[in-house]
VMD Tcl script that draws the C-alpha trace (Angstrom):
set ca {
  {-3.93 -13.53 -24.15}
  {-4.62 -11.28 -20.98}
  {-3.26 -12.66 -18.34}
  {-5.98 -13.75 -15.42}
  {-5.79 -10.75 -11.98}
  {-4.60 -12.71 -9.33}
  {-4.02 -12.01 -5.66}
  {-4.61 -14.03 -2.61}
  {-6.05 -11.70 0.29}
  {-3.55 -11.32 3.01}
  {-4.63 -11.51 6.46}
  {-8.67 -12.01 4.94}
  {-9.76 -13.68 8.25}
  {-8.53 -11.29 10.54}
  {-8.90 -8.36 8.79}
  {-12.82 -9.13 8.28}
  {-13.00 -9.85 11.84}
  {-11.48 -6.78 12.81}
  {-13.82 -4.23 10.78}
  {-16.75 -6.07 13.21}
  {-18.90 -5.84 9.93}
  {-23.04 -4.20 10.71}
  {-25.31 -5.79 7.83}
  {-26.43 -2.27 6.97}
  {-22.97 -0.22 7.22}
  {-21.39 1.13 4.56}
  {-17.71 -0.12 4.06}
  {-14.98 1.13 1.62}
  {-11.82 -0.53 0.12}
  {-9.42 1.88 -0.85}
  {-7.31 -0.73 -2.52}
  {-9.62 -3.19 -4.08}
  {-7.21 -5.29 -6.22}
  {-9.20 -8.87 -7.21}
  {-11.89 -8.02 -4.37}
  {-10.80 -10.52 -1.90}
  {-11.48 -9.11 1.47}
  {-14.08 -7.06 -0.83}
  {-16.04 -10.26 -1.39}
  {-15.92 -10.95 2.38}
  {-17.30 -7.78 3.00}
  {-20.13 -7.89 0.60}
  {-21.53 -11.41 1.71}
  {-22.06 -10.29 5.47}
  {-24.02 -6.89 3.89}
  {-27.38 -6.85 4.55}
  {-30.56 -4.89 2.21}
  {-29.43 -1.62 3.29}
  {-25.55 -2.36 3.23}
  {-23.03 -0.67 0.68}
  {-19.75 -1.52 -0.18}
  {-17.29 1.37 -1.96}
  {-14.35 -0.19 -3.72}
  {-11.17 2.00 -5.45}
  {-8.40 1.03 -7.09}
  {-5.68 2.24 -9.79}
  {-5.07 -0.32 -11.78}
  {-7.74 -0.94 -14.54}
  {-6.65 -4.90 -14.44}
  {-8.07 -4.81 -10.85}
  {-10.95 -2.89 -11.70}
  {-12.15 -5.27 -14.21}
  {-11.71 -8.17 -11.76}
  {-13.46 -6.86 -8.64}
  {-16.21 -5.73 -10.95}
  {-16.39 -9.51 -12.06}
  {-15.84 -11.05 -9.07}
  {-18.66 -8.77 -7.08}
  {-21.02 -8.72 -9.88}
  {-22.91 -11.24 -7.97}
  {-24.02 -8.02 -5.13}
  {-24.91 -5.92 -7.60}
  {-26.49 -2.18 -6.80}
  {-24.42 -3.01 -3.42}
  {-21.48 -2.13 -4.62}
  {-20.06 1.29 -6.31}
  {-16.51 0.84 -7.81}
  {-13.90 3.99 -8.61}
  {-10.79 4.08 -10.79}
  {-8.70 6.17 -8.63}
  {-6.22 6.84 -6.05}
  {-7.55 6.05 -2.13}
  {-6.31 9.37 -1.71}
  {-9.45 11.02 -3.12}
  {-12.04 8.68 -1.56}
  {-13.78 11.44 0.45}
  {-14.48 13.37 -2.90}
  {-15.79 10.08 -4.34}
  {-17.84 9.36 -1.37}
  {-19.11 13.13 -1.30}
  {-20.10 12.67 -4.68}
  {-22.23 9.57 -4.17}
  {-23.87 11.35 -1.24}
  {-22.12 9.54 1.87}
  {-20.33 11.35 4.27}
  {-19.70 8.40 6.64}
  {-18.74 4.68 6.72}
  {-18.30 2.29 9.42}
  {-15.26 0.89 7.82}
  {-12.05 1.00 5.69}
  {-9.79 -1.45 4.54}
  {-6.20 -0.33 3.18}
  {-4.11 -3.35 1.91}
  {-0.70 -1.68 0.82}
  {0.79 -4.73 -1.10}
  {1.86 -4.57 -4.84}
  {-0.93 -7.23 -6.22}
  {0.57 -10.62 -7.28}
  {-0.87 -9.75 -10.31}
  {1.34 -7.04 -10.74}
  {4.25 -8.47 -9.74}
  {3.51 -11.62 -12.14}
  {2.72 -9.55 -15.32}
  {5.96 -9.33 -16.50}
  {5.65 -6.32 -18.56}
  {4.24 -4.25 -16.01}
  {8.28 -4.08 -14.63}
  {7.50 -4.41 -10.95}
  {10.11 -7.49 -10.34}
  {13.43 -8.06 -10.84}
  {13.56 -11.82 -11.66}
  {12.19 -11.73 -15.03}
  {13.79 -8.91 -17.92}
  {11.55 -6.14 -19.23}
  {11.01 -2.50 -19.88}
  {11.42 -0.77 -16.18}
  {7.68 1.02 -15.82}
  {6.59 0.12 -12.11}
  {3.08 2.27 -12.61}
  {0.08 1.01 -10.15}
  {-1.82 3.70 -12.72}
  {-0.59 3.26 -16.24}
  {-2.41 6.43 -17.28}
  {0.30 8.81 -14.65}
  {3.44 9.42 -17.07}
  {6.02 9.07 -14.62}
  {7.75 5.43 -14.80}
  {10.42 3.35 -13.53}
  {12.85 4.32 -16.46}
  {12.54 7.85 -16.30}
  {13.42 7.76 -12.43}
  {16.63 5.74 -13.58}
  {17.03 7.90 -16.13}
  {16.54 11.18 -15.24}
  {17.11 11.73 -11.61}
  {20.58 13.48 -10.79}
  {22.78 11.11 -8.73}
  {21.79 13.13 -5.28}
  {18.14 12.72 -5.97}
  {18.58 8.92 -7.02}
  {20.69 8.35 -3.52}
  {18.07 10.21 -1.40}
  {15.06 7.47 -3.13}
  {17.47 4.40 -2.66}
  {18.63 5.01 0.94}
  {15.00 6.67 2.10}
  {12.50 4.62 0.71}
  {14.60 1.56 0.12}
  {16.27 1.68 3.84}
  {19.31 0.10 1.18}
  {23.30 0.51 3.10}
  {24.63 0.38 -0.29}
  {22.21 3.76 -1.55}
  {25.32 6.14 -2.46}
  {27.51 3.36 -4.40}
  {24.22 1.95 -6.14}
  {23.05 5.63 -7.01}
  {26.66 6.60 -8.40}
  {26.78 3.43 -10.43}
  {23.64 3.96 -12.02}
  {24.48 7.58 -13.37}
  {28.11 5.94 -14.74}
  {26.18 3.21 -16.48}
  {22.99 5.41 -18.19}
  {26.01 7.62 -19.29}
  {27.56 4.88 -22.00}
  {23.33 4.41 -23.07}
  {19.78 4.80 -21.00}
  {18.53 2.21 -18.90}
  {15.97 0.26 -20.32}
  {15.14 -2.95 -18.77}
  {14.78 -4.44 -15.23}
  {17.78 -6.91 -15.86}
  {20.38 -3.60 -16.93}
  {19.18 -2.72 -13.74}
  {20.18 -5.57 -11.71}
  {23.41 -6.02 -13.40}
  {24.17 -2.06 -12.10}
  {22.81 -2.90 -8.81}
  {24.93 -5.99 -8.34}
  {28.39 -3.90 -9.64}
  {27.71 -1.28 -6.77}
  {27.47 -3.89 -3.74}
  {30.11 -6.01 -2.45}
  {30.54 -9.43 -3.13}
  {30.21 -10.80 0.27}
  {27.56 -8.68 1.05}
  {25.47 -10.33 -1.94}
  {25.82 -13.44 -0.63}
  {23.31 -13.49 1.98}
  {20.32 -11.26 2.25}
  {18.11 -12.22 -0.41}
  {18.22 -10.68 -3.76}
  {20.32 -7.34 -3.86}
  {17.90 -5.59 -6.04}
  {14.88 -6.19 -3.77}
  {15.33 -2.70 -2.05}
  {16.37 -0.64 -4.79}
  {13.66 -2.00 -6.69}
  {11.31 -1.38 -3.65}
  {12.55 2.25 -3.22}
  {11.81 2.95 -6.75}
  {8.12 1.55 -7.01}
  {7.81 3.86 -3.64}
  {8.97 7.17 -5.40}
  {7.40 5.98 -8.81}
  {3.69 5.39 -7.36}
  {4.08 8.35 -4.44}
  {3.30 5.72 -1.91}
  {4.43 7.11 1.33}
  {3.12 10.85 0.58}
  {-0.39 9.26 -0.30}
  {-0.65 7.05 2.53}
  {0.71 10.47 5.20}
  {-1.64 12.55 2.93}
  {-4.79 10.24 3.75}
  {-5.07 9.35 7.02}
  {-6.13 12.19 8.46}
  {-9.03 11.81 6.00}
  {-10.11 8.41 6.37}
  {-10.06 8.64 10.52}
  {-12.58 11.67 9.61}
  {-14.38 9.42 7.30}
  {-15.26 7.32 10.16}
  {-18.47 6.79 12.04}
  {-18.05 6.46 15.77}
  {-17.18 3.07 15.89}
  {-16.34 2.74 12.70}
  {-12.52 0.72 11.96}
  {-9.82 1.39 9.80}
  {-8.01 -1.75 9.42}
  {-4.53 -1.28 7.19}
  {-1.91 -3.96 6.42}
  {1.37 -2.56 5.87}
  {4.63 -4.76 4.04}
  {6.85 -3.19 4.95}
  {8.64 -0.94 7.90}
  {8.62 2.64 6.38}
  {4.75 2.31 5.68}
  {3.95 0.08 9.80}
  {6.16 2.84 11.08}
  {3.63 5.77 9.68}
  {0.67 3.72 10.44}
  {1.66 3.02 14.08}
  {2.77 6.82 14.74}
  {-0.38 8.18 13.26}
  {-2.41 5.61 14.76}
  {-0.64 6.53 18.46}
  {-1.00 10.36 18.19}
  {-4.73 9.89 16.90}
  {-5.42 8.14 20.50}
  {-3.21 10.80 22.21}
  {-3.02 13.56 20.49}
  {-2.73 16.03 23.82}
  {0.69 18.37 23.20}
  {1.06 19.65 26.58}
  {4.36 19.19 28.40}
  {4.93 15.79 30.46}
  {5.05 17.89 33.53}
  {1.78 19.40 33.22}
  {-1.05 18.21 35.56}
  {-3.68 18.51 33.43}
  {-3.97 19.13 29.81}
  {-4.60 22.57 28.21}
  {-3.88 22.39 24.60}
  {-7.63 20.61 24.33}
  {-6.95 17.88 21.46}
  {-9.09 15.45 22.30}
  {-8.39 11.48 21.03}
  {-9.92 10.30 17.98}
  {-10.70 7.12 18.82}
  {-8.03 3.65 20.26}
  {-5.63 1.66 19.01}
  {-7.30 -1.51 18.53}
  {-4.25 -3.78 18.01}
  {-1.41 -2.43 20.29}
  {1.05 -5.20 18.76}
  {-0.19 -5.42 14.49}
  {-1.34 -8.63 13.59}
  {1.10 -10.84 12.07}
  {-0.22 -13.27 9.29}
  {-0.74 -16.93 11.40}
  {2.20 -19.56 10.02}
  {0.27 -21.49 8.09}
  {-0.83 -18.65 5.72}
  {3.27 -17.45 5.35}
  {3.72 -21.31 4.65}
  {0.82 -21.26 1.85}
  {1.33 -17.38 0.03}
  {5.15 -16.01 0.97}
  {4.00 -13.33 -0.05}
  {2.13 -12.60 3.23}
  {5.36 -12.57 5.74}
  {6.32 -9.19 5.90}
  {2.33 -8.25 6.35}
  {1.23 -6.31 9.40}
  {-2.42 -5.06 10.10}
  {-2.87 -2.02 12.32}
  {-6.62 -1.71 13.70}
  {-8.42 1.90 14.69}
  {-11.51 2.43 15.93}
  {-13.26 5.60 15.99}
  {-14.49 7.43 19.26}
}
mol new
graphics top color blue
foreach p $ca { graphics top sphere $p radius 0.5 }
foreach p [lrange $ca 0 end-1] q [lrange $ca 1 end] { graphics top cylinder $p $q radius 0.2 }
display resetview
């Protein structure tokens, strides 16, 4: 039996308030999953209103299709990477919107279909793949990346203390036989860090396991690789709302987001500016917004979310 896409929206409230939705804008979610903030979206479009949804993963596909079917010829949806949504919008004719959602999160669907090999509570084949069709997986990162190259994935992406013991223990271990499933993994993880350290601090996969769905999925080149893009996918006024989960993407975000409202490169001392860059647009949300208590209470999920807000000059 397929297993029912689920995800609960994080941040939906705020994030819908924050694109200011126009009845007859166009909007486009570059990460659709079940169509929960897409749904919002769609039900404040008016006649002349379009709504552009793209995701990955063919589960999520299938279930905003479903669960929009309702708006019909209002919505367009894309099996793809968010990366190429200016192609995809060329395409279809559009060269602007008024506004883009990003939400960053692994799905809940993906992290509950235990076969997909996201998590590291239940045991199964490592794979990690938000596109099953790309060919590289979990395993073969175990598997096949020298120790240095394994290190530099663990400490970068997984911000993990423990990146050059867990990396050396891994190449000992898929010497004896190759690693196969998420629980070998954890066993190898657990060897490389210190007892006392694994007694507080949550699970001491989580960040190895994060650092690997990173590297596996291309996450942080694809989201430095697209901004550019979507600010000049923007009307003026148009928003770009993204929720981040965790530091390594906020701290891109933020950055971006700063140099896009400043993006002058003339000396401090300078009186006036010469280089010419003009800003982009502002920094809607100086601080991000942080999910309100009662939604960490009711989806844990949500805690580490952040939304960043720009809107276009």
């Amino acid at each position: 039996m397929e297993m029912e896409f689920k995800h609960t929206s994080v941040l939906l409230e705020e994030t819908i308030k924050a694109l200011d939705i126009k009845p007859d804008g166009i909007y486009l979610d570059g990460t659709i999953g079940g169509g929960g903030h897409a749904f919002e979206v769609c039900r404040r479009l008016g006649e002349k209103g379009h709504f552009y949804g793209i995701d990955q993963d063919e589960a999520a596909i299938k279930a905003a299709s479903k669960r929009l079917e309702e708006f019909g010829e209002k919505v367009t949806i894309f099996r793809d990477n968010y990366c190429n949504a200016g192609e995809l919008l060329k395409e279809n004719g559009v060269k602007y919107v008024d506004g883009i959602i990003l939400d960053l999160g692994v799905s809940s669907y993906q992290l509950d279909t235990v076969e997909r090999g996201f998590t590291y509570k239940q045991d199964t084949p490592l794979d990690m793949r938000m596109d099953q069709r790309q060919k590289l997986t979990a395993r073969i990162i175990v598997n096949d990346y020298d120790e240095q190259a394994l290190y530099r994935v663990i400490k970068n992406y997984g911000e993990e203390q423990f990146a050059k013991n867990i990396a050396k223990h891994i190449v000992q271990a898929r010497e004896q036989k190759p690693i196969e499933t998420t629980f070998e993994l954890n066993e190898i993880i657990k060897a490389a860090i210190p007892a006392k350290m694994r007694a507080s601090g949550g699970h001491p996969s989580k960040r190895t396991f994060q650092a690997i769905r990173i590297e596996c999925n291309r996450e942080l080149e694809v989201l430095k690789e697209s901004l550019s893009s979507m600010i000049h996918l923007l009307n003026s006024q148009g928003r770009l709302c993204i929720i981040t989960f965790h530091s390594l993407e906020d701290r891109i975000v933020k950055n971006f987001f700063r140099e896009m409202e400043n993006p002058c490169t003339c000396p401090p001392e300078f009186p006036v500016c010469v280089c010419g860059k003009i800003p982009y647009g502002k920094v809607i949300s100086r601080k991000p917004i942080l999910p309100s208590s009662e939604e960490a209470e009711a989806n844990p999920r949500s805690k580490s979310a952040k939304l960043r807000v720009f809107e276009r000059i």
